[in-house]
Structures are given as C-alpha cells and as structure tokens.
C-alpha positions as CSV (number, residue, x, y, z in Angstrom):
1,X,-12.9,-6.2,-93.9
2,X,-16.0,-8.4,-93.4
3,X,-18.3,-10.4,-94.9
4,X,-21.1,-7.9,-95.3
5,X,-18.7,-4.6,-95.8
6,X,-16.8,-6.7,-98.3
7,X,-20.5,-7.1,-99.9
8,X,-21.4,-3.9,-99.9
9,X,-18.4,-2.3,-101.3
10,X,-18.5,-5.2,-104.4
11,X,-22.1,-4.1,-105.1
12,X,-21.6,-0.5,-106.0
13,X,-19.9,-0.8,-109.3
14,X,-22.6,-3.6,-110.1
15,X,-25.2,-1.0,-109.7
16,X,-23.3,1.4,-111.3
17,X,-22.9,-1.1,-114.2
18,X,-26.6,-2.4,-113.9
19,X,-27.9,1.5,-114.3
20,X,-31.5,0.4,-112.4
21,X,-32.6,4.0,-113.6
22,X,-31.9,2.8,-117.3
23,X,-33.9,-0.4,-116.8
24,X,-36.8,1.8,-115.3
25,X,-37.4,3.5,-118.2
26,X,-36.7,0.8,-120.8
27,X,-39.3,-1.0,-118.6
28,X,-41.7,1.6,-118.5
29,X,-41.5,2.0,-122.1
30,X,-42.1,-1.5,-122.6
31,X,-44.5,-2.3,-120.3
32,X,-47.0,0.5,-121.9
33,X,-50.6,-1.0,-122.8
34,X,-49.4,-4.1,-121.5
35,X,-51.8,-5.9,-118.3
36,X,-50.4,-7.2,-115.2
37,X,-49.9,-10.5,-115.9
38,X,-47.4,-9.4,-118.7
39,X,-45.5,-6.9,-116.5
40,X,-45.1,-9.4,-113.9
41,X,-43.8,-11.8,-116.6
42,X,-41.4,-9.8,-118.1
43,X,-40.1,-8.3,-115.0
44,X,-39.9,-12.3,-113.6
45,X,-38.5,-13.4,-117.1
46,X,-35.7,-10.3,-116.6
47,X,-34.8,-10.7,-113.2
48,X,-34.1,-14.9,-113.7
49,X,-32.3,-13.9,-117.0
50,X,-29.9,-11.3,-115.8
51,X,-29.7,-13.9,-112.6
52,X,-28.4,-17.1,-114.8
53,X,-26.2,-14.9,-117.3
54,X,-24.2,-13.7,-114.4
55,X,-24.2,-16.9,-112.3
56,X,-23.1,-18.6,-115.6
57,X,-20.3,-16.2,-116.5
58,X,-18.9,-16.1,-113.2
59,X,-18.5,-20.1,-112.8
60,X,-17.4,-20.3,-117.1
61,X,-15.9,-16.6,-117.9
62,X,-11.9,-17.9,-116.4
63,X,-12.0,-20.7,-118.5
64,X,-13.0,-19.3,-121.9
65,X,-10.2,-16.5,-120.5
66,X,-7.8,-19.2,-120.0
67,X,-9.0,-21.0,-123.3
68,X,-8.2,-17.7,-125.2
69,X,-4.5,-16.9,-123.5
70,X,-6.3,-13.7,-122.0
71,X,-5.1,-12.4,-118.3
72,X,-6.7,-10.0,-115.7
73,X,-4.6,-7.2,-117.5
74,X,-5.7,-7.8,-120.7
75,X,-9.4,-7.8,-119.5
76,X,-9.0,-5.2,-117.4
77,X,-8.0,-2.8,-120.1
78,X,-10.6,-4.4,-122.6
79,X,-13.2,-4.3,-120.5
80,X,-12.3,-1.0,-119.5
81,X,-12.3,0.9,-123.0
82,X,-15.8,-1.4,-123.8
83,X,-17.1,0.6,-120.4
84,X,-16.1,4.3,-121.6
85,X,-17.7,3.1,-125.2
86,X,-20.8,2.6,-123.8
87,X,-20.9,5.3,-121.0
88,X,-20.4,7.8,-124.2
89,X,-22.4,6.0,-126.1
90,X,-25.7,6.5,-123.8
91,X,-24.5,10.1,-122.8
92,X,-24.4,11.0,-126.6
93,X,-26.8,9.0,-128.3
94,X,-29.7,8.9,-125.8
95,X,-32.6,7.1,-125.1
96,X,-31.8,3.2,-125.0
97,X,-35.5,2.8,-124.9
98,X,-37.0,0.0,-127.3
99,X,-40.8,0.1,-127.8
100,X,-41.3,-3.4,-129.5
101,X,-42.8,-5.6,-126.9
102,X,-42.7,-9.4,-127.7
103,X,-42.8,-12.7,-125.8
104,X,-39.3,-12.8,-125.1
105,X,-39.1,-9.1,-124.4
106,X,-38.3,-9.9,-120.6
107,X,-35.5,-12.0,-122.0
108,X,-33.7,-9.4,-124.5
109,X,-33.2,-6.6,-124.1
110,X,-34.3,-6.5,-120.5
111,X,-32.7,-9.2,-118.9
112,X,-29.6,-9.2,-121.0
113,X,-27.6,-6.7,-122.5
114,X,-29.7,-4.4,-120.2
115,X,-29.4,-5.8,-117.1
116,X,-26.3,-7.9,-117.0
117,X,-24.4,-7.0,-120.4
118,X,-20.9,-6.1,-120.9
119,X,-20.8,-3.7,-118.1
120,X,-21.9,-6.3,-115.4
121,X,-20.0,-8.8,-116.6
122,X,-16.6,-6.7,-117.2
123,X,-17.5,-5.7,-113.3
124,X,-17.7,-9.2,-112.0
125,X,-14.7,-10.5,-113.9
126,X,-12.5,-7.5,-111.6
127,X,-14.7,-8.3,-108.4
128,X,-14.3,-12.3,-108.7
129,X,-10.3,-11.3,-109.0
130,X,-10.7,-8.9,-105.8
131,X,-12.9,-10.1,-103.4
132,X,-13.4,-13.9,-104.5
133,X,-16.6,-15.7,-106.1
134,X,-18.6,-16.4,-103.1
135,X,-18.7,-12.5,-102.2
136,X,-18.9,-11.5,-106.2
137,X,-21.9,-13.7,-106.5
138,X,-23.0,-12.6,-103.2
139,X,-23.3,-8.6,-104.4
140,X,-24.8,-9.9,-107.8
141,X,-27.8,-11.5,-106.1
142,X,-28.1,-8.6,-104.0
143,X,-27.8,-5.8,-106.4
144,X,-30.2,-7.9,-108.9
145,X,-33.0,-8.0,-105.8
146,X,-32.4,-4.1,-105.4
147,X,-32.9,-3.7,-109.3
148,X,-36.2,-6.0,-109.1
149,X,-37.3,-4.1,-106.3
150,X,-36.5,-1.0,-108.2
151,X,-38.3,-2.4,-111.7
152,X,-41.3,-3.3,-109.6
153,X,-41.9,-0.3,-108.8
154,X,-41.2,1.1,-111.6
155,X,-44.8,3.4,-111.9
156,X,-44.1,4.7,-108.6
157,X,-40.4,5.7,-109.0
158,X,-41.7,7.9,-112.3
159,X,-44.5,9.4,-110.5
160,X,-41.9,10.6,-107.9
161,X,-39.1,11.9,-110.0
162,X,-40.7,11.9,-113.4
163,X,-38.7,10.1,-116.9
164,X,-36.9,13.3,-117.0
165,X,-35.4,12.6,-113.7
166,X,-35.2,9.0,-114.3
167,X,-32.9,10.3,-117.7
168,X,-30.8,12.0,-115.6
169,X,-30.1,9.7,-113.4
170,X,-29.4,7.3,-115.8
171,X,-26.9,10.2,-117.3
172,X,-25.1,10.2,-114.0
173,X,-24.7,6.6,-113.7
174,X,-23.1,6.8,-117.1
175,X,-20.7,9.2,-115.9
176,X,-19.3,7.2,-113.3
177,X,-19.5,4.2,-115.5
178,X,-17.1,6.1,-117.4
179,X,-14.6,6.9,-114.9
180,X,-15.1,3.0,-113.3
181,X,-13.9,2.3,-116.8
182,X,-11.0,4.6,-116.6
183,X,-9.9,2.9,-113.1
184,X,-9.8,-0.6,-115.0
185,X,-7.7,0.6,-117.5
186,X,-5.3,2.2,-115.0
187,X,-5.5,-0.7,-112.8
188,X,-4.4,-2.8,-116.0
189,X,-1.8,-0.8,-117.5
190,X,0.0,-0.7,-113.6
191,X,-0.1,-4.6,-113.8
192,X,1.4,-4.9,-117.6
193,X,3.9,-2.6,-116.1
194,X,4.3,-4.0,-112.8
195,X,5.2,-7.6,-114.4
196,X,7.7,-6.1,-117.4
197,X,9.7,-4.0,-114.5
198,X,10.4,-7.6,-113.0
C-alpha cells in the first residue's frame, strides 16, 4: 500500500474519533454573540491545541506506556471500552454543547477533550502501532485541516443541513465510534490470546 492510501485509510477512524459534526455545533454554540475576531481566535486557539496535544502524545504516549508496564493489548482493550463509554454516552445523554464562552474557550473544551480527547488519542496509539508515526502523524494533520476547514465554515454547514442534521450526524459518527471501539477490544483480546497459546 502507498504512502497516500496508507494516509487515507489512517484518517478515517481519526475523523470518526474527532466527530467534525460534534465540533460544529459546540462551535456554533459557542461562537453565538461573539465578533469575528473572537471566532477566528477560538477556532485558531482550537485548531493549534488539538494540533500540539496530538503531536505531543504521539512522540510521549509509548513512554509513559512503557513507564506504566502497559502493552498494545492492554490499551487496545482500555481504550476500547473508554470508546463504547463515550459513543453511549453522547447517544444517550445528548447535547455535548457548552454555552460559557471565556478566553480560553478555544483551548478547553474545543481544542481538547473535543477535538483530540480520548477518542483521538486511543486512535492514534492503534494507528502509530499499524501504520508507523510518520503516516499517523501524517493523517492527524490532515484530518485536523479537514476539521478546521469544516469549523470555519461552520455557519454555512448549518445553513445547509440545519443543527438537527448536524445532531444526527454527530449520532452516526457515535455509532461507528462504537463499533471502532468494539474492533479494539477484539483486536486486543486475539493478541492476549495469541501470546498465552504460545
């Protein structure tokens, strides 16, 4: 496979773990009454947040794994069951919306846990085992420039689909969340097994 399939294919569970159409709306919500020098600021402050949390995680997440005894199995199952938490979580409790707006609003919640939180870093752990770090932080950059894209147009995307479509969008991506869960946690249990049958 090349460089650019190898890419592509890393990128789709980032977006499915980013949820763009869950950032939209959080966006949206916080962006209301603000001016344009604000919304540029906290989509910029969001964007370079998510950015650096990923970037940083990916260079210093096998360390602190290897400082704490943990393996790909063990993370893979983890990070798996954190994933179906949180897909259920959004699909049953709702709205992940939060309308207080301050300084450091582009920072938390947008830029992390929204952006790059457990899900995005749970993905990137599995990709960086899969398809190495160059192409994992490869598909992060990309998939972050789609979701800035995305967040920048944010008015534009609602005008077109609406916040209920936006919702259930969102909803859908929290489905498959779910199931890229699931696949860890298979893919995890197979390896505990595939090492005790040796």
């Amino acid at each position: 496979m090349g460089f650019l399939a190898s890419v592509a294919m890393a990128m789709v569970p980032l977006l499915i773990a980013i949820d763009p159409a869950a950032s939209i709306t959080v966006l949206l919500s916080l962006e209301e009454g603000a001016d344009i020098g604000t919304r540029h600021r906290i989509l910029r402050d969001a964007v370079f947040t998510a950015l650096a949390v990923g970037i940083g995680f990916l260079f210093l997440g096998e360390a602190v794994f290897r400082l704490l005894g943990i393996d790909k199995a063990d993370f893979q199952i983890g990070g798996g069951l954190i994933l179906v938490v949180l897909s259920l979580a959004d699909l049953v409790a709702g709205d992940r919306a939060r309308r207080r707006r301050d300084e450091f609003v582009g920072v938390v919640p947008m830029g992390t846990p929204l952006i790059v939180g457990p899900a995005v870093l749970t993905a990137l752990t599995v990709l960086q085992h899969e398809y190495g770090t160059v192409i994992t932080m490869t598909s992060l950059v990309a998939a972050l420039v789609l979701t800035a894209v995305g967040l920048a147009l944010a008015d534009r995307v609602q005008s077109v689909i609406g916040t209920a479509g936006l919702k259930a969008v969102s909803k859908i991506i929290s489905i498959l969340l779910a199931g890229f869960g699931v696949h860890l946690v298979r893919l995890g249990v197979m390896e505990i097994l595939a090492h005790a049958a040796r």
